[in-house]
LOMIDO-43962 format. One record per residue: y, x, z of N, C-alpha, C in turn. Coordinates in pm, 1 decimal, decimal comma. Layout:
REM residues N
n.py=Y&n.px=X&n.pz=Z&ca.py=Y&ca.px=X&ca.pz=Z&c.py=Y&c.px=X&c.pz=Z
...
REM end
This chain:
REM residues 115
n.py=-118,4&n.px=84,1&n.pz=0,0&ca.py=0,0&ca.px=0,0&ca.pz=0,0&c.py=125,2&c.px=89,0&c.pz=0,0
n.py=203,9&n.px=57,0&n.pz=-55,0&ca.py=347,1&ca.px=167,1&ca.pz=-70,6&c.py=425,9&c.px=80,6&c.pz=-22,6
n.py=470,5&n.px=139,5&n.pz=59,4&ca.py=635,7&ca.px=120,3&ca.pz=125,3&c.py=724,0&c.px=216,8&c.pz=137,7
n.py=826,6&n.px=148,7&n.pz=84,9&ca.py=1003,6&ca.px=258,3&ca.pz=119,2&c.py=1074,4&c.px=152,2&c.pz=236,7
n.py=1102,2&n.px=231,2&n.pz=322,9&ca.py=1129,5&ca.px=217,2&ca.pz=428,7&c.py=1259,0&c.px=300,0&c.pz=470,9
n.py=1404,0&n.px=195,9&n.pz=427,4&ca.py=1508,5&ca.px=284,1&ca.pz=459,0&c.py=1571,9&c.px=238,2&c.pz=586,0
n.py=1706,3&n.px=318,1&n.pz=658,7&ca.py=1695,6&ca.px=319,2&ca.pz=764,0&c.py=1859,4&c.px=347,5&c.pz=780,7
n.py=1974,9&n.px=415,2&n.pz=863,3&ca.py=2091,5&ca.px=420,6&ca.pz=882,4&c.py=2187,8&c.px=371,0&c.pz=874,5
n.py=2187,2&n.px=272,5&n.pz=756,4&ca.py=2288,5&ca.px=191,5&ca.pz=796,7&c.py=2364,8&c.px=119,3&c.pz=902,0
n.py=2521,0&n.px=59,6&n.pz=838,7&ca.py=2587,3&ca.px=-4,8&ca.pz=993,8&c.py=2733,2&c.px=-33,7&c.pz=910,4
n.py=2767,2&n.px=-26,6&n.pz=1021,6&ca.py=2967,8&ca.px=-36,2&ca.pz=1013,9&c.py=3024,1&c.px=64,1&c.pz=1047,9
n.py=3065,1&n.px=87,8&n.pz=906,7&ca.py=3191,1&ca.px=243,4&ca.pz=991,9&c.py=3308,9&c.px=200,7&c.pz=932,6
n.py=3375,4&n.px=271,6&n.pz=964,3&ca.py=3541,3&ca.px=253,2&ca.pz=937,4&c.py=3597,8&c.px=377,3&c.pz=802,0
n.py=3686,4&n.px=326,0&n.pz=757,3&ca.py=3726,1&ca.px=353,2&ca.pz=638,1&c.py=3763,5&c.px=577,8&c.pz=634,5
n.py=3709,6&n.px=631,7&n.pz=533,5&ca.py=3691,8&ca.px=751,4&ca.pz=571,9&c.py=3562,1&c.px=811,2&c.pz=627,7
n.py=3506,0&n.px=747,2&n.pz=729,6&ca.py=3384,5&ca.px=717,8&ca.pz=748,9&c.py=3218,3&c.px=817,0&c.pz=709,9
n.py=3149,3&n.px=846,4&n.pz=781,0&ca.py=3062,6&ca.px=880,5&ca.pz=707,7&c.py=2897,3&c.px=847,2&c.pz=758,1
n.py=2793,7&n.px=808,8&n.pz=646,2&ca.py=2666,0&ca.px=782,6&ca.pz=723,1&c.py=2567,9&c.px=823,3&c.pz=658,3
n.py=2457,6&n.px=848,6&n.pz=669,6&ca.py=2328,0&ca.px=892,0&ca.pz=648,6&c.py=2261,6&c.px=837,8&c.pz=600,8
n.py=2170,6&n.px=784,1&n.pz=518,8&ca.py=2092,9&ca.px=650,0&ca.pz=506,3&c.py=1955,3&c.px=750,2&c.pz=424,6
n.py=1797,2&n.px=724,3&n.pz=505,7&ca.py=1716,3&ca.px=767,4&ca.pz=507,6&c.py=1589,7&c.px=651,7&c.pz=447,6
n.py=1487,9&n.px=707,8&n.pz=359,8&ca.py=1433,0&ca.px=671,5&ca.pz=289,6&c.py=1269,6&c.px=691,0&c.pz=290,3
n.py=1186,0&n.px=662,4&n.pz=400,0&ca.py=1059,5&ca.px=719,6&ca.pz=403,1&c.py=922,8&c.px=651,0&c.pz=357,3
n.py=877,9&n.px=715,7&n.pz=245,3&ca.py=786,4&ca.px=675,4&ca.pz=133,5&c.py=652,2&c.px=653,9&c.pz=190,0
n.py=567,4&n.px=585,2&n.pz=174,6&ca.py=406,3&ca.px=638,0&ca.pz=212,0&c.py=335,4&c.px=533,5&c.pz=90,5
n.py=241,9&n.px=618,0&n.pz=74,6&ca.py=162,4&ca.px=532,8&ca.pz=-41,7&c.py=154,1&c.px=566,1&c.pz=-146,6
n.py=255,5&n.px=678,6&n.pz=-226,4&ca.py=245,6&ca.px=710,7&ca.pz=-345,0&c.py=279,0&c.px=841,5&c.pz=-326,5
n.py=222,7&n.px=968,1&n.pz=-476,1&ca.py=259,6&ca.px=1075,5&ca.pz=-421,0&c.py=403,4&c.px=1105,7&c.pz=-437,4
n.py=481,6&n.px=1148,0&n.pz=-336,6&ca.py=617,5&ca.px=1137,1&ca.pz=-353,8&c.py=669,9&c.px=1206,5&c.pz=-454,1
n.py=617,6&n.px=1381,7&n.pz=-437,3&ca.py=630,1&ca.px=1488,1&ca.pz=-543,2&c.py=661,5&c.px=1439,3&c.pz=-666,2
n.py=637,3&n.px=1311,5&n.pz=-711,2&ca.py=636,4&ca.px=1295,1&ca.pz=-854,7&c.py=765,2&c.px=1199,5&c.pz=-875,8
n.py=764,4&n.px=1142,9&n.pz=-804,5&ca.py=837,6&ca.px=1022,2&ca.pz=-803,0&c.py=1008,1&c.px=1066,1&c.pz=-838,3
n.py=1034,4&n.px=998,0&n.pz=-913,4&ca.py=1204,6&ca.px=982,3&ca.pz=-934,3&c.py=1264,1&c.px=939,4&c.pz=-808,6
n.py=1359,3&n.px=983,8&n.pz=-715,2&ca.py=1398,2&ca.px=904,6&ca.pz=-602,6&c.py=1567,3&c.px=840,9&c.pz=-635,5
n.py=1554,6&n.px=723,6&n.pz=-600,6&ca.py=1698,8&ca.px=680,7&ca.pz=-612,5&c.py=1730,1&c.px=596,6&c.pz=-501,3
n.py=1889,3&n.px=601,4&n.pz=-526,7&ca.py=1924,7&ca.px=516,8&ca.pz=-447,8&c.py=2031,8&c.px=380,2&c.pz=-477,9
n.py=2022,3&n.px=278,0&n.pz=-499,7&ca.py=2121,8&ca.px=153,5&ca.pz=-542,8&c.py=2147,2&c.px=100,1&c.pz=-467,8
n.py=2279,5&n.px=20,1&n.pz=-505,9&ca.py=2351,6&ca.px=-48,9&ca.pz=-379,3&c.py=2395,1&c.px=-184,1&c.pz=-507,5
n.py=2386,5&n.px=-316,1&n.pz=-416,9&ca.py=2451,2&ca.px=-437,1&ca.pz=-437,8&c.py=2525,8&c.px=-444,7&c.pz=-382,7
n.py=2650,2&n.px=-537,6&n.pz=-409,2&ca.py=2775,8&ca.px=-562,1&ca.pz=-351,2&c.py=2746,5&c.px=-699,9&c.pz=-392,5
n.py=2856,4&n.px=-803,1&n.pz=-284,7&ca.py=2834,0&ca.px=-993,4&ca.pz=-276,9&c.py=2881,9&c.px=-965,4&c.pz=-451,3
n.py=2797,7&n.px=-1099,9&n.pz=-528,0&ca.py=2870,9&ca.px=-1151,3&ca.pz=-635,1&c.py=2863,1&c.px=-992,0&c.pz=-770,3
n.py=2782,7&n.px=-848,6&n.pz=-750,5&ca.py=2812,0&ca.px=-770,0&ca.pz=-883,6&c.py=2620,8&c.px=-773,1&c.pz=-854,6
n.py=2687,6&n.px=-695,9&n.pz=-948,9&ca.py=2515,4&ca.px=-624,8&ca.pz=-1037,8&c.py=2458,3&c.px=-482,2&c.pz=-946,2
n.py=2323,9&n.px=-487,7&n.pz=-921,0&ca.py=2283,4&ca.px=-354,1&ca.pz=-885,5&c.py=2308,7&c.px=-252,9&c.pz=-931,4
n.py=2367,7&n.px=-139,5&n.pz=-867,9&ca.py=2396,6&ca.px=-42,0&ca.pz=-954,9&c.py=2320,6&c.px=86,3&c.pz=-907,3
n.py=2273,3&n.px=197,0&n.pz=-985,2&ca.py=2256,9&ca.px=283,3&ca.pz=-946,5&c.py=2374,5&c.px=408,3&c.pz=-858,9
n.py=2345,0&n.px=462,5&n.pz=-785,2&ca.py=2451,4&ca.px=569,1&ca.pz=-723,1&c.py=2386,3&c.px=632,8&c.pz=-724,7
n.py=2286,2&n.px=743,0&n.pz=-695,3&ca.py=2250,8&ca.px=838,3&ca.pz=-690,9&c.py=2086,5&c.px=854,0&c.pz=-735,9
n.py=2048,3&n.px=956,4&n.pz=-822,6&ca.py=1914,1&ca.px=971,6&ca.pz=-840,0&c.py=1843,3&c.px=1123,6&c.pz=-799,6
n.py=1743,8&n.px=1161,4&n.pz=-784,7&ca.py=1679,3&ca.px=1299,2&ca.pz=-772,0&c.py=1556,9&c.px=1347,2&c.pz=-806,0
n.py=1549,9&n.px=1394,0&n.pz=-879,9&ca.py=1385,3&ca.px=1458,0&ca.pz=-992,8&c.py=1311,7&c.px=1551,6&c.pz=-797,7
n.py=1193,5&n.px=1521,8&n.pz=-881,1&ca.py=1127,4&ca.px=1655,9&ca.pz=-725,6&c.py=1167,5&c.px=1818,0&c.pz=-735,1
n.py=1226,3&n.px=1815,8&n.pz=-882,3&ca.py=1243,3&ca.px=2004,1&ca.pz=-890,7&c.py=1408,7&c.px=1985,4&c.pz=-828,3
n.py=1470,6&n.px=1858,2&n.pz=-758,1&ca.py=1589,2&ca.px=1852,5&ca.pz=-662,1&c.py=1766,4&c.px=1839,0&c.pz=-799,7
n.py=1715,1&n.px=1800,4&n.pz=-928,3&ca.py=1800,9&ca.px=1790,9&ca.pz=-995,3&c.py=1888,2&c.px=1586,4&c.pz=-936,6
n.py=1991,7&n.px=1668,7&n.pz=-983,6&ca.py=2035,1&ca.px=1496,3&ca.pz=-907,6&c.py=2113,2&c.px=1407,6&c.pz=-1056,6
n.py=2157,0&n.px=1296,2&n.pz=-1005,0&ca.py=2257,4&ca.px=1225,7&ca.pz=-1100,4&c.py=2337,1&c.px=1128,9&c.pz=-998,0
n.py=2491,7&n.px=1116,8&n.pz=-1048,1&ca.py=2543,6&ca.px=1054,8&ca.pz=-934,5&c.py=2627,9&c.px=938,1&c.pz=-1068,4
n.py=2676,9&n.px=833,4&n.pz=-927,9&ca.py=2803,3&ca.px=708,5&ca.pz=-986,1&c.py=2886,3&c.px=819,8&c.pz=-988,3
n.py=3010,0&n.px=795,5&n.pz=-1115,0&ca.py=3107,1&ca.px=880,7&ca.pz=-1131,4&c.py=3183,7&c.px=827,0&c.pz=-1015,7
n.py=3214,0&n.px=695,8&n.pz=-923,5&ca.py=3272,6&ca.px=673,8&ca.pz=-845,2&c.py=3240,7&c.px=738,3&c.pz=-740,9
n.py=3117,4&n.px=774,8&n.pz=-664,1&ca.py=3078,1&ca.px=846,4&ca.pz=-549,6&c.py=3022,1&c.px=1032,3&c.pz=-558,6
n.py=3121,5&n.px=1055,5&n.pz=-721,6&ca.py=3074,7&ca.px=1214,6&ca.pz=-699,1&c.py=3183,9&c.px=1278,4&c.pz=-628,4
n.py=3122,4&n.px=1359,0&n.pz=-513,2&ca.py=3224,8&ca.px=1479,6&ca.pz=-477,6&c.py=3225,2&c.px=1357,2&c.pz=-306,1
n.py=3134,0&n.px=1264,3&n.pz=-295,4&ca.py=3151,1&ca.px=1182,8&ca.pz=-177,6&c.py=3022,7&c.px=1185,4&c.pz=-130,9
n.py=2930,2&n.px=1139,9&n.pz=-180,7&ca.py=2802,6&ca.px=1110,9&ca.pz=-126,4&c.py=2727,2&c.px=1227,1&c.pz=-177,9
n.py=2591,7&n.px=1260,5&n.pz=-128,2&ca.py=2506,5&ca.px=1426,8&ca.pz=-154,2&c.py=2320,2&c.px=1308,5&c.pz=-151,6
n.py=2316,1&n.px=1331,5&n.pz=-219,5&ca.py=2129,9&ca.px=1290,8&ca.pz=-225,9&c.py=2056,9&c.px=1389,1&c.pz=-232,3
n.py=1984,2&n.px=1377,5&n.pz=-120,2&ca.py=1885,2&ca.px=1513,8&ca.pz=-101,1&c.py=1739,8&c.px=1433,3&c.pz=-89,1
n.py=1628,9&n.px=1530,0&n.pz=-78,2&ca.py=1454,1&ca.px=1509,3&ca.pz=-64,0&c.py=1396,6&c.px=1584,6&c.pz=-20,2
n.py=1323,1&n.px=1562,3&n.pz=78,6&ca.py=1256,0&ca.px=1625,6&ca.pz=174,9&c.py=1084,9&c.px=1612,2&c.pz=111,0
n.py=1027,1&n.px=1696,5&n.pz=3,7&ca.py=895,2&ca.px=1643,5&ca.pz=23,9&c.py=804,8&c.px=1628,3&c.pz=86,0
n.py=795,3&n.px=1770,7&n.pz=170,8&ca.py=682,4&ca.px=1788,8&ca.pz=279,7&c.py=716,5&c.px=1678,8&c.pz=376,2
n.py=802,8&n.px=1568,0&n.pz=395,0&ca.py=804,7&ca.px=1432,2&ca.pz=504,1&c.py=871,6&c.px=1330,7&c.pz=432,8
n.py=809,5&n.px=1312,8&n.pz=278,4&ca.py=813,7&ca.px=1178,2&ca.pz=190,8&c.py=996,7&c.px=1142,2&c.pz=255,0
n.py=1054,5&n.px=1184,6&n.pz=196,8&ca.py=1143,8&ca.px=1108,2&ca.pz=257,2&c.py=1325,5&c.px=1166,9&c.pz=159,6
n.py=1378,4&n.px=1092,8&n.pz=103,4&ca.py=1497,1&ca.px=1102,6&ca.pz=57,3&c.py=1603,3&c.px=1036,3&c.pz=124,7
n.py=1709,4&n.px=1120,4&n.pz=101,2&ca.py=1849,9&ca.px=1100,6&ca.pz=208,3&c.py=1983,9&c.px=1064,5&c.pz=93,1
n.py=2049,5&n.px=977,5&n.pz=176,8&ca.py=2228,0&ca.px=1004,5&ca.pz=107,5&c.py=2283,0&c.px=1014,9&c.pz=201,3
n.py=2351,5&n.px=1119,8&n.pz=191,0&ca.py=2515,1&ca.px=1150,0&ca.pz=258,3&c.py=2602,3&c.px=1097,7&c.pz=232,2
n.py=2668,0&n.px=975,3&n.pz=296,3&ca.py=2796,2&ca.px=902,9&ca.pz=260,8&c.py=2900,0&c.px=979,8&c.pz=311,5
n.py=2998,9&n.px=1055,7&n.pz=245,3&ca.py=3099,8&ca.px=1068,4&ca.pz=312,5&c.py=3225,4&c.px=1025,2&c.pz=270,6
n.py=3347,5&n.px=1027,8&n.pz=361,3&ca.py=3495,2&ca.px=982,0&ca.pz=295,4&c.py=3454,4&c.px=820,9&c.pz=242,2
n.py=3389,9&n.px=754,0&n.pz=267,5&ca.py=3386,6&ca.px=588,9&ca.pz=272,6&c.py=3471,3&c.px=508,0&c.pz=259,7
n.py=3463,0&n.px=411,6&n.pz=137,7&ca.py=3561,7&ca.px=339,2&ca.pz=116,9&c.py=3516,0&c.px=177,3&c.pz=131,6
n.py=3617,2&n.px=119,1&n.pz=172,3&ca.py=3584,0&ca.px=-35,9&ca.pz=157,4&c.py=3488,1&c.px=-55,3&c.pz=21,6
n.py=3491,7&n.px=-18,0&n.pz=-63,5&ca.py=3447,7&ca.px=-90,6&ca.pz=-163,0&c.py=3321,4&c.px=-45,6&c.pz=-165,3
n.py=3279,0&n.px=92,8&n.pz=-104,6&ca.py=3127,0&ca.px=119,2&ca.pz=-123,4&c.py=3078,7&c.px=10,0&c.pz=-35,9
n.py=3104,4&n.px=-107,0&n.pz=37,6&ca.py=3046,2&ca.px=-188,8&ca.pz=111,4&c.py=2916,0&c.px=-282,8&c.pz=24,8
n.py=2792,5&n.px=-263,8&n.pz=55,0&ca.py=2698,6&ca.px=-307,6&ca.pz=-7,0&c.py=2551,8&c.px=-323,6&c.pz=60,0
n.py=2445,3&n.px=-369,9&n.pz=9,9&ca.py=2321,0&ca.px=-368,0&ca.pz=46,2&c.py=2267,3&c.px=-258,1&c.pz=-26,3
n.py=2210,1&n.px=-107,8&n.pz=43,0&ca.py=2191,8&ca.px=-18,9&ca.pz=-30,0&c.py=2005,6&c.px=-24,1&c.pz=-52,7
n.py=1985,7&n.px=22,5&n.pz=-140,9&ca.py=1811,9&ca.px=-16,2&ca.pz=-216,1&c.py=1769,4&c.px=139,4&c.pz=-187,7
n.py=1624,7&n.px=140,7&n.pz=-141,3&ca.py=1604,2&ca.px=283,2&ca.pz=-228,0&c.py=1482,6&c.px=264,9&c.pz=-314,8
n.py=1486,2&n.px=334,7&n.pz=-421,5&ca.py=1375,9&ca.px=309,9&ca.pz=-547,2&c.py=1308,1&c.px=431,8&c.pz=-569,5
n.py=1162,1&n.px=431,8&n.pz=-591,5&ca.py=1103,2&ca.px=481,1&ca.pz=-656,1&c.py=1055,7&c.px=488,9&c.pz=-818,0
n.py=1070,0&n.px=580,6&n.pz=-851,1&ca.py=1039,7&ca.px=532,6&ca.pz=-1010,2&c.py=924,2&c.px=632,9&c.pz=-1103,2
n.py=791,6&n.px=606,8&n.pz=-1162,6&ca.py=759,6&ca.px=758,9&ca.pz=-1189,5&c.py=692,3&c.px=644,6&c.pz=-1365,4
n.py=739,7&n.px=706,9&n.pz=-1462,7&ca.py=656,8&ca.px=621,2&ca.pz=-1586,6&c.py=718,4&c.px=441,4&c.pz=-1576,6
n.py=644,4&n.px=342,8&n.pz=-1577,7&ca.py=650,2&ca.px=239,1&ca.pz=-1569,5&c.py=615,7&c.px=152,1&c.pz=-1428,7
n.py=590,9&n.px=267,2&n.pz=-1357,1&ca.py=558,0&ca.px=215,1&ca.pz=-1168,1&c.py=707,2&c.px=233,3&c.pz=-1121,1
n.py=749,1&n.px=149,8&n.pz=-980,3&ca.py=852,4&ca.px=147,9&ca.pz=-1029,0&c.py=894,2&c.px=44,7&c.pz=-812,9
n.py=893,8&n.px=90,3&n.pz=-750,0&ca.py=882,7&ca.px=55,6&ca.pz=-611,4&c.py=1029,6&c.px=78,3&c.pz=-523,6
n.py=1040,5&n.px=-58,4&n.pz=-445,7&ca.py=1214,5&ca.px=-71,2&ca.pz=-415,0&c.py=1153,4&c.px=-72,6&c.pz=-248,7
n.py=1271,9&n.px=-22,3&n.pz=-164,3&ca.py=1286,3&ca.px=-54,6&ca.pz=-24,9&c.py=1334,2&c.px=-245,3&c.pz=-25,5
n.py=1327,1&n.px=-260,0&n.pz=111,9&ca.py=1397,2&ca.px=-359,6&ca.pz=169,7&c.py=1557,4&c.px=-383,7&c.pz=192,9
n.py=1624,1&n.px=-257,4&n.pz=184,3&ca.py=1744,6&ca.px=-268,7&ca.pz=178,3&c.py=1799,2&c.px=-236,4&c.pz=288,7
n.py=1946,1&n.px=-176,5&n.pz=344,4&ca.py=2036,3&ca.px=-145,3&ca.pz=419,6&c.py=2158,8&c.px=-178,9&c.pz=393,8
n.py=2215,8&n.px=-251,8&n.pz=497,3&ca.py=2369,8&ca.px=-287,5&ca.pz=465,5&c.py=2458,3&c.px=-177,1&c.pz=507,5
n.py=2531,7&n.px=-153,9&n.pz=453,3&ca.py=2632,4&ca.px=-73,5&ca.pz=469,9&c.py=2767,3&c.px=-147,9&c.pz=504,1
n.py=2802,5&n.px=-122,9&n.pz=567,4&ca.py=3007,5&ca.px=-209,4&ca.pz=591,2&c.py=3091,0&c.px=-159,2&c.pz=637,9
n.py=3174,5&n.px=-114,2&n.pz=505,2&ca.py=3296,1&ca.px=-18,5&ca.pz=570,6&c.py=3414,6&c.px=-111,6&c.pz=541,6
n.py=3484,5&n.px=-89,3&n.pz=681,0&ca.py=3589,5&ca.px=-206,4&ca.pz=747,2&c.py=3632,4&c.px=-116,3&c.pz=871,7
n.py=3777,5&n.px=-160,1&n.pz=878,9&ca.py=3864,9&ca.px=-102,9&ca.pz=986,7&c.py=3844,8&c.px=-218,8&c.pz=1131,1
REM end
């Protein structure tokens, strides 16, 4: 059974910074594309950050030079660094697996940045 199982989210205040952790079991991670997406009320899922296992990344042009996506393989587990937080990154953040046509989502984390 595979589960992503993310974790850190909350409320921070504008500037702000948080962690949000991603721990895989069930598939081999090594292979896996790791990402991370966020919904906002009323838009479309979007991707923000992705990471190959050889640690190559891809970011939203809105959150480069803000957020850092890293992967831990030896403990299944991928990270984002939120930093400098803005109201608008406020969302339900996803984390995804992706390897070929398999293709496995977390449960989600809210994020809410508000003064």
């Amino acid at each position: 059974q595979v589960q992503l199982v993310e974790s850190g989210g909350g409320l921070v205040q504008p500037g702000g910074s948080l962690r949000l952790s991603c721990a895989a079991s069930g598939i081999n991670f090594n292979i896996y594309v790791m990402g991370w997406y966020r919904q906002a009320p009323g838009k479309e899922r979007e991707l923000v950050a992705s990471i190959r296992s050889n640690g190559n990344a891809n970011y939203l042009d809105s959150v480069k030079g803000r957020f850092t996506i890293s992967r831990d393989n030896a403990k299944n587990t991928v990270y984002l660094q939120m930093n400098s937080l803005k109201a608008e990154d406020t969302a339900v953040y996803y984390c995804n697996a992706r390897m070929l046509i398999r293709e496995y989502w977390g449960q989600g984390t809210q994020v809410t940045v508000s003064s």
